[in-house]
N, CA, C and O of each residue as an XYZ file, in Angstrom:
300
protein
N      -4.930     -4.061     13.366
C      -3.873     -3.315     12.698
C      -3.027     -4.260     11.850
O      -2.879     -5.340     12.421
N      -2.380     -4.178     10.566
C      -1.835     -4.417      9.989
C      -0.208     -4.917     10.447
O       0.374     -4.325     11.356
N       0.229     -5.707      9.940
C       1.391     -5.838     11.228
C       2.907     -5.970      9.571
O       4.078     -6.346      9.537
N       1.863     -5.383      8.458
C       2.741     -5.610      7.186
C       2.650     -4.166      6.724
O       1.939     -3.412      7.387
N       3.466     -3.568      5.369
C       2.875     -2.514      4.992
C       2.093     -2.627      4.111
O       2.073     -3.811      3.774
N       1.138     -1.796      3.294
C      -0.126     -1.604      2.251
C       0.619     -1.454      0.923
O       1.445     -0.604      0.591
N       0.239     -2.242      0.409
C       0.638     -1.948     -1.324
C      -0.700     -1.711     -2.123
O      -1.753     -2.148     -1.661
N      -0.673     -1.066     -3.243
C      -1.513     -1.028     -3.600
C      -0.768     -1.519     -5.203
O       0.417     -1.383     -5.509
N      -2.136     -2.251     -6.253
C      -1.335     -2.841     -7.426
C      -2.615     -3.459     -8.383
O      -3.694     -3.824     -7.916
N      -2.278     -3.485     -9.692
C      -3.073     -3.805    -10.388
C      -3.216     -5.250    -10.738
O      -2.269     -6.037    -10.704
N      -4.420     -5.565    -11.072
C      -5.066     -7.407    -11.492
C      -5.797     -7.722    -11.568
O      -6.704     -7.478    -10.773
N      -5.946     -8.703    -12.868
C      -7.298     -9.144    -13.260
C      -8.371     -7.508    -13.456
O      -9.477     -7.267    -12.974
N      -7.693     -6.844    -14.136
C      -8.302     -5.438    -14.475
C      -9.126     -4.829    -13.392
O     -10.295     -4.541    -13.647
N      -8.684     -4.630    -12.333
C      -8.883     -4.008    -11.080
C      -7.818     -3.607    -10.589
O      -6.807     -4.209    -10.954
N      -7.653     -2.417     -9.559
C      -6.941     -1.993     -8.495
C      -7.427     -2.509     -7.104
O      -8.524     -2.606     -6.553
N      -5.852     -2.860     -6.705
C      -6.634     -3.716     -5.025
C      -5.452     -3.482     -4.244
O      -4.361     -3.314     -4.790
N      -5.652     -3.455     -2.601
C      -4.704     -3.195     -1.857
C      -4.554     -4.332     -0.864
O      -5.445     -4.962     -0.294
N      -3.207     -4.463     -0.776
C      -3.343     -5.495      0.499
C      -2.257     -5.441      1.385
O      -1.259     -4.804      1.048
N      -2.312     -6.125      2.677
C      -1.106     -6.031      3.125
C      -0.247     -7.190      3.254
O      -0.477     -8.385      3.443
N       1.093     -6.322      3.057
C       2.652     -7.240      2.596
C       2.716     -8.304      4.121
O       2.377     -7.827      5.204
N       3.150     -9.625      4.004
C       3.723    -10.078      5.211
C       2.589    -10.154      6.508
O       1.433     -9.732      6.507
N       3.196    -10.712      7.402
C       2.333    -11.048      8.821
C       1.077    -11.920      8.165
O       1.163    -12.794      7.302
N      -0.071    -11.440      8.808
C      -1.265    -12.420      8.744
C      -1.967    -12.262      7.302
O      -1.947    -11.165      6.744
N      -2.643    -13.476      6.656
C      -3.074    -13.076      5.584
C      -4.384    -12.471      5.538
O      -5.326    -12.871      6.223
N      -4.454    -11.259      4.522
C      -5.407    -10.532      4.203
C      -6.110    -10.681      3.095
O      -5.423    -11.019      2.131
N      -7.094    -10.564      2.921
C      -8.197    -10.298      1.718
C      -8.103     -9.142      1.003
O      -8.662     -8.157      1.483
N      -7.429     -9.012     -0.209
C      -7.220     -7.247     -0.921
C      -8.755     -7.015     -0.923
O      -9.690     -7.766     -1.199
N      -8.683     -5.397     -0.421
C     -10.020     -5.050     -1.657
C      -9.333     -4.428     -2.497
O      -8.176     -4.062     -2.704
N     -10.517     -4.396     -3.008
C     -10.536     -4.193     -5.197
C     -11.161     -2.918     -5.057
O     -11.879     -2.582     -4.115
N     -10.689     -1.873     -6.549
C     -11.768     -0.412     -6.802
C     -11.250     -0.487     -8.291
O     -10.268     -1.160     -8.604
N     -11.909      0.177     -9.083
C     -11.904      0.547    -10.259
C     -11.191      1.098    -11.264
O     -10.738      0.890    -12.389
N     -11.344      2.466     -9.753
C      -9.817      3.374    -10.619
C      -8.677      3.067     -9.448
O      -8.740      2.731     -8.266
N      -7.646      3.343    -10.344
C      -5.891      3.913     -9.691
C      -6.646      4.627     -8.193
O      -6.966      4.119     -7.118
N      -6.712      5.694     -8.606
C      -7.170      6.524     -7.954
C      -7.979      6.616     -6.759
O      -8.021      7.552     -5.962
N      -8.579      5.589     -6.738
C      -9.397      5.453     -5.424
C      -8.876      4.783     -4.788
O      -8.966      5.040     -3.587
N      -7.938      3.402     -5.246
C      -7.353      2.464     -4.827
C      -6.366      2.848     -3.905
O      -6.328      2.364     -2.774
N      -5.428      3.828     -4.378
C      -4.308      4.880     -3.447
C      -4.658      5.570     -2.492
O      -3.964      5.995     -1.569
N      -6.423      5.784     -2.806
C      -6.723      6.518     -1.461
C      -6.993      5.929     -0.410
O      -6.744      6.364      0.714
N      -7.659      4.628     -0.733
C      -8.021      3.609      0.728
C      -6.231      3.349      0.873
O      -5.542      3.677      1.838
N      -5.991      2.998      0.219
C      -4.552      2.646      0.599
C      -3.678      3.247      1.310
O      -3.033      2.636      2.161
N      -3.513      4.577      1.068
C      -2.915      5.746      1.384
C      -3.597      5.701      3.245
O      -2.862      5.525      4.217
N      -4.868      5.872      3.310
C      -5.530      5.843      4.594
C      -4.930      4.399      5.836
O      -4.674      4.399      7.040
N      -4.912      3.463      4.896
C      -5.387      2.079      6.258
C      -3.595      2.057      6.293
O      -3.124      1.375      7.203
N      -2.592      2.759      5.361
C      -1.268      2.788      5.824
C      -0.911      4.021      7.001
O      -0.012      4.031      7.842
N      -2.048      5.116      6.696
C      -1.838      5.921      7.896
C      -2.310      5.208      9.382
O      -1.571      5.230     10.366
N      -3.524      4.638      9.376
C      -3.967      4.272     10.277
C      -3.170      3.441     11.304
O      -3.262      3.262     12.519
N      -2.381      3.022     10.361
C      -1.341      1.519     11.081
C      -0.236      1.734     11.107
O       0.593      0.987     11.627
N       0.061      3.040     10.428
C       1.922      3.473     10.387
C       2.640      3.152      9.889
O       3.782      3.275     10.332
N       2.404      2.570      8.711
C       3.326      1.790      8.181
C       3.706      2.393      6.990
O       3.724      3.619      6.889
N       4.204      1.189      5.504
C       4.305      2.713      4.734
C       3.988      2.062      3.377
O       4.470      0.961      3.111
N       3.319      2.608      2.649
C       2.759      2.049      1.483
C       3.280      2.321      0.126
O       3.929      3.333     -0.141
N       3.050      1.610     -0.526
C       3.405      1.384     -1.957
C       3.017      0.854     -3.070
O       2.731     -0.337     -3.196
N       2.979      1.715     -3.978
C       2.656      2.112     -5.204
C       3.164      1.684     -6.162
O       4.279      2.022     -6.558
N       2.343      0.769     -6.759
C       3.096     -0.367     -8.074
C       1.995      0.558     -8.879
O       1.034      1.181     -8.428
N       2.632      0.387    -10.661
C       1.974      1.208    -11.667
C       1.498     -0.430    -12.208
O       2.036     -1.446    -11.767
N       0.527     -0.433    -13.115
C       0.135     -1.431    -13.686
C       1.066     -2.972    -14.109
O       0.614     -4.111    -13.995
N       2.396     -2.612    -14.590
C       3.367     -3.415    -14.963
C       3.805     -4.086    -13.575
O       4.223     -5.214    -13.837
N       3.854     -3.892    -12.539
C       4.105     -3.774    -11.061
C       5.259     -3.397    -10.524
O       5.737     -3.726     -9.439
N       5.806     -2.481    -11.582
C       6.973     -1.753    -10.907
C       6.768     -0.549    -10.299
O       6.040      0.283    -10.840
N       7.481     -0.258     -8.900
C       7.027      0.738     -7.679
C       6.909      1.724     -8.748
O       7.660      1.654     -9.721
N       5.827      2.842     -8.621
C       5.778      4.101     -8.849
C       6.110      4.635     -7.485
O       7.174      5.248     -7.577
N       5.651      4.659     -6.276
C       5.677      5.253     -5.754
C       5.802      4.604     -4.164
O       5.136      3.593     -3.935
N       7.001      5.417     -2.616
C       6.708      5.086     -1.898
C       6.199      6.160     -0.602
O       6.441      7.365     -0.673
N       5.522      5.594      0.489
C       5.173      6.931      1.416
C       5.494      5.967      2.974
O       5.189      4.809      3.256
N       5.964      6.643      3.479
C       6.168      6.313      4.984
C       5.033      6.638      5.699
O       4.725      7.751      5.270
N       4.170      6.286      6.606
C       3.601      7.019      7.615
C       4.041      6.563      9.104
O       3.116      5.859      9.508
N       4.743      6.625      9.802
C       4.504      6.779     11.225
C       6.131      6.149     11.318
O       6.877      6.798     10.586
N       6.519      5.529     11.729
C       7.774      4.693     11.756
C       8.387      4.522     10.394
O       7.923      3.878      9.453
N       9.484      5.188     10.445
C      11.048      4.757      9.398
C      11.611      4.151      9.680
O      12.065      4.356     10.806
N      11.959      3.226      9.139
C      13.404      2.395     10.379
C      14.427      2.496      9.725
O      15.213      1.568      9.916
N      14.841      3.480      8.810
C      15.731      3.664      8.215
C      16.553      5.118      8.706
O      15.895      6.158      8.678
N      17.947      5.166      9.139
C      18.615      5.798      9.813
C      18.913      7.164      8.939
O      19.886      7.805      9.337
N      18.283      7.636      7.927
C      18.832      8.855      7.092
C      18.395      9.924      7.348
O      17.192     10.001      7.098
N      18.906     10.956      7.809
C      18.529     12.191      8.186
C      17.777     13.100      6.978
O      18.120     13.117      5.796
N      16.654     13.857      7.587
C      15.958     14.283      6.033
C      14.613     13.948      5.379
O      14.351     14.375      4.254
């Protein structure tokens, strides 16, 4: 299990995901956006954590929680 959360982000003209912090990981790489968010989207469910979505420039498009928030906001 991942002990960081999943980002997913563009480079070297590929999409690749990896995880933030703790032990180091090996990104994989996919082609499109699109597929890239989906493994991504998955191995952040798997581990609970919460992933994120850089657009090509690498500014967040997007974030998703899965399993643990540690943030106190009701909602």
């Amino acid at each position: 299990m991942p002990e960081g959360d999943i980002e997913t982000y563009y480079q070297d003209g590929k999409w690749h995901n990896r995880i933030q912090g703790g032990l180091p990981s090996e990104p994989s790489s996919h082609l499109t956006k699109a597929v890239a968010v989906s493994v991504g989207r998955e191995m952040a469910r798997q581990a609970k954590v919460e992933h994120i979505i850089k657009n090509k420039n690498g500014g967040i498009a997007e974030r998703s929680t899965y399993g643990h928030d540690p943030r106190n906001i009701p909602g």
